[in-house]
C-alpha positions in Angstrom: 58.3 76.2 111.0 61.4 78.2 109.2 58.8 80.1 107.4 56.9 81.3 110.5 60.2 82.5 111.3 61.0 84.5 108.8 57.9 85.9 108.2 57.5 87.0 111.8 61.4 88.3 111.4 60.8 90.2 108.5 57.1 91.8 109.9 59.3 92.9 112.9 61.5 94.3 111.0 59.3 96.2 108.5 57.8 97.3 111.5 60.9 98.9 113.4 61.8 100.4 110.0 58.8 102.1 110.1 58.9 103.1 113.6 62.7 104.1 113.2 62.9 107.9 113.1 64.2 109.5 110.5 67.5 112.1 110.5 68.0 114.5 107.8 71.6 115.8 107.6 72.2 120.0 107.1 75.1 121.3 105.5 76.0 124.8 105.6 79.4 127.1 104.9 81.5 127.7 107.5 84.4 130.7 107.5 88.1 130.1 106.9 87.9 132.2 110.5 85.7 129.3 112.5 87.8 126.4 111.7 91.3 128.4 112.2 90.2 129.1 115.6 88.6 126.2 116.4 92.1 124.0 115.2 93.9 126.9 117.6 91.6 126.3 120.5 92.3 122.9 120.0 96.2 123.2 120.3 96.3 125.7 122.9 94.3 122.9 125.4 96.9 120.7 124.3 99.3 122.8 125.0 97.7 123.9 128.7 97.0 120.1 129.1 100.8 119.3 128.6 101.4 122.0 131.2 99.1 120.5 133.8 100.9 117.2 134.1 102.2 116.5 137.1 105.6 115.9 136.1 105.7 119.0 133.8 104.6 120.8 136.7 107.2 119.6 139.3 110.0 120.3 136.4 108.9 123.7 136.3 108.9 124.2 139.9 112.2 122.5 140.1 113.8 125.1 137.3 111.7 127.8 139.2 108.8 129.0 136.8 105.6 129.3 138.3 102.7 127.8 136.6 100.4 130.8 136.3 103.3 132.9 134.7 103.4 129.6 131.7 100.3 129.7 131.2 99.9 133.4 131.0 103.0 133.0 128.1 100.9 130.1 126.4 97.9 133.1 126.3 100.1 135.3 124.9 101.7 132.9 122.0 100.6 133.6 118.3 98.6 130.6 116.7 101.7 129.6 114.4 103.8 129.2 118.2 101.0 127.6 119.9 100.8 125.3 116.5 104.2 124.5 116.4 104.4 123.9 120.4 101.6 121.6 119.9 102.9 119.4 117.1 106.0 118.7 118.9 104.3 117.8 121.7 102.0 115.1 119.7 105.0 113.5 118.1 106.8 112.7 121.3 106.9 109.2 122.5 104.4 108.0 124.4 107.0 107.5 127.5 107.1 103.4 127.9 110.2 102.0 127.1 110.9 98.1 125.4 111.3 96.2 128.0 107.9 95.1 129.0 107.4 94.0 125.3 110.8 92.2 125.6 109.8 90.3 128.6 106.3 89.6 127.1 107.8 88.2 124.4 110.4 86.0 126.3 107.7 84.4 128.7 105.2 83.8 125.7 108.2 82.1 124.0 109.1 80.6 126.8 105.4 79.0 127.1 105.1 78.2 123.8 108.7 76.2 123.7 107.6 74.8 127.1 103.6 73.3 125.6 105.6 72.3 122.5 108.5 70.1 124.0 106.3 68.4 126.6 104.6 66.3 124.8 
């Protein structure tokens, strides 16, 4: 009975192989000029992403900059600002602070000193 099995595994196999369709990768040169502005794309929609946040937006309203005049400025940055505008942006902090993990961390000790005293 194993053997019917397999056999009939391994015909529908060979036969979904064969059915499978077949991809053929292309490679091809790209310009130095193509990937520089594609990485500068990149960090400008970061940058104009960053600006579109709610709370980036009501701090700029607060110090009295108007949106469209910051992102008119971010159109008007070189690549190396843009870049460097950018980076500093991705290494921020995330914006959650310790004390959720702390808290998790109490309760699950708590419930494991709890399930190991009991018994």
């Amino acid at each position: 009975m194993k053997t019917v099995w397999a056999r009939t595994l391994c015909r529908l196999l060979m036969v979904l192989m064969i059915w499978s369709p077949m991809h053929y990768a292309q490679a091809g040169m790209i310009g130095t000029d193509q990937v520089a502005s594609a990485a500068s794309q990149a960090d400008r929609s970061t940058v104009l992403q960053f600006l579109d946040r709610a709370e980036v937006a009501s701090q700029m309203q607060s110090m009295g900059v108007d949106a469209a005049t910051v992102k008119d400025r971010v159109a008007a940055m070189t690549d190396q600002e843009v870049q460097s505008l950018a980076g500093k942006i991705q290494s921020m902090p995330a914006g959650a602070d310790d004390t959720g993990l702390i808290i998790l961390i109490l309760v699950v000790a708590a419930v494991v000193w709890w399930v190991w005293f009991r018994r």
